[in-house]
C-alpha positions as CSV (number, residue, x, y, z in Angstrom):
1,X,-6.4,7.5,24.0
2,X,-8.0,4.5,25.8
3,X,-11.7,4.4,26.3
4,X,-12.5,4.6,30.3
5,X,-13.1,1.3,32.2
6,X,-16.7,2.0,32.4
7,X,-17.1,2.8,28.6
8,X,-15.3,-0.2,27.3
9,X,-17.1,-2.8,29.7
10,X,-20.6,-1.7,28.6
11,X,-18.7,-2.0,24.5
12,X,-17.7,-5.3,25.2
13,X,-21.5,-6.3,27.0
14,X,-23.0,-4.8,24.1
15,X,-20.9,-6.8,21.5
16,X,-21.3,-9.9,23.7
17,X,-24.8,-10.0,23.5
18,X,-24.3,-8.8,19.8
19,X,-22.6,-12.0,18.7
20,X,-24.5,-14.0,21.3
21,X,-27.7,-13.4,19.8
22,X,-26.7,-13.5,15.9
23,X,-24.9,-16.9,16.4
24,X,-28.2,-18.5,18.5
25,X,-30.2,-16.9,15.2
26,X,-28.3,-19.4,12.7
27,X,-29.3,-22.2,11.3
28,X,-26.2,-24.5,12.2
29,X,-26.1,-25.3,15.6
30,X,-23.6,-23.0,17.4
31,X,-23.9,-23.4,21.0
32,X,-23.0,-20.3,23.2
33,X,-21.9,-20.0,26.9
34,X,-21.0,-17.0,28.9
35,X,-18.9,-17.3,31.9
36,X,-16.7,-14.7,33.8
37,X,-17.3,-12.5,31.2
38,X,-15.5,-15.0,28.5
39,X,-18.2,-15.6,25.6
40,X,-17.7,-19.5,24.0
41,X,-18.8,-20.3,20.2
42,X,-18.9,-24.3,20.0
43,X,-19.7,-25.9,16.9
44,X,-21.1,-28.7,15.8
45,X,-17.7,-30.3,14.9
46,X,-16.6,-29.7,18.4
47,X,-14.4,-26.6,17.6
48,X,-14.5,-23.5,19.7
49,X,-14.1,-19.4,19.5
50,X,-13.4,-18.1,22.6
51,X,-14.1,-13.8,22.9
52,X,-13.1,-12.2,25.8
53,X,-12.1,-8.8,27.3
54,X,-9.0,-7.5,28.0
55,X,-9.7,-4.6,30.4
56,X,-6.1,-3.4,31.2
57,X,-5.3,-2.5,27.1
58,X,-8.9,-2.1,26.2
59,X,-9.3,-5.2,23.8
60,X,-11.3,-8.0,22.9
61,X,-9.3,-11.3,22.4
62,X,-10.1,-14.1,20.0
63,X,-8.9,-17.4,19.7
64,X,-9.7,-19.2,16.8
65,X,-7.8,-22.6,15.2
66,X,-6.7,-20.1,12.8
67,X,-4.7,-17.9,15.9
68,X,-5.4,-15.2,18.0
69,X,-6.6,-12.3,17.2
70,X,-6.7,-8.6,19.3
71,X,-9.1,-6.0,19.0
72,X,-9.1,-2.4,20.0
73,X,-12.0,-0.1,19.4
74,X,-11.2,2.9,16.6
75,X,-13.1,4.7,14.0
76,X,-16.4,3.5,15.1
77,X,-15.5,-0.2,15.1
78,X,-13.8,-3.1,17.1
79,X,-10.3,-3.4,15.2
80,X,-7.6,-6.2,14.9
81,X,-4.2,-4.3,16.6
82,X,-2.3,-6.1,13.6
83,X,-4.5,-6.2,10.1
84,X,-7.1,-3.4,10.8
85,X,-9.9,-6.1,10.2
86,X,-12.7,-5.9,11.8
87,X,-14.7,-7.8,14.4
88,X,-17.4,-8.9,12.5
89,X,-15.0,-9.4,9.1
90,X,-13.3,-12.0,11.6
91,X,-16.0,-13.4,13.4
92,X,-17.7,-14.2,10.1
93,X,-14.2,-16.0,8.7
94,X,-13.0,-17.9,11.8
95,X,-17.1,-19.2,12.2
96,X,-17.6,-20.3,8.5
97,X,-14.0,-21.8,8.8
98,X,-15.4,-23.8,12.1
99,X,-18.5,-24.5,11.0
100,X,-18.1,-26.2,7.2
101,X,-20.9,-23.5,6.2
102,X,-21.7,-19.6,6.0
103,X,-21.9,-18.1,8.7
104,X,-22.0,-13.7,9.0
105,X,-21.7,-12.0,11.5
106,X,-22.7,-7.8,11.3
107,X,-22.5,-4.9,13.9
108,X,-23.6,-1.7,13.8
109,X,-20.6,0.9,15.8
């Protein structure tokens, strides 16, 4: 069953800001910008992770050099619809990938 409208948009603000704040607290310069709800990783290199909500199905989309990615929230955690990864699991690949250097990414529920 599918989270309610209200629910899932104060999810996604609270992951937002999540992933917002962890990537402004790393050493490597990571350069975030919110617009329309669409949250923008840019890196150093010029590469970009884009995160944004998908309100009709309930997901958060990534797009990553690597691909695309969709998320769904179950069990407690923001889920890939295709590998059962999680968002932070992904978050930290796709932004070491970008990056060149470690970069983790952890959220709590």
């Amino acid at each position: 069953m599918l989270m309610d409208e209200t629910e899932f948009h104060q999810r996604v603000d609270d992951i937002l800001a999540s992933i917002e704040s962890q990537a402004d607290a790393f050493e490597d310069d990571i350069d975030c910008e919110v617009s329309s709800g669409i949250l923008t990783l840019e890196f150093a290199s010029g590469r970009k992770v884009i995160i944004n909500r998908q309100t009709p199905n309930r997901e958060i989309w990534v797009a990553a050099k690597s691909g695309g990615f969709h998320f769904r929230f179950d069990a407690g955690a923001w889920r890939d619809t295709r590998s059962n990864q999680t968002l932070d699991t992904l978050l930290t690949k796709v932004c070491s990938e970008q990056s060149g250097s470690d970069v983790v990414f952890s959220f709590a529920g």
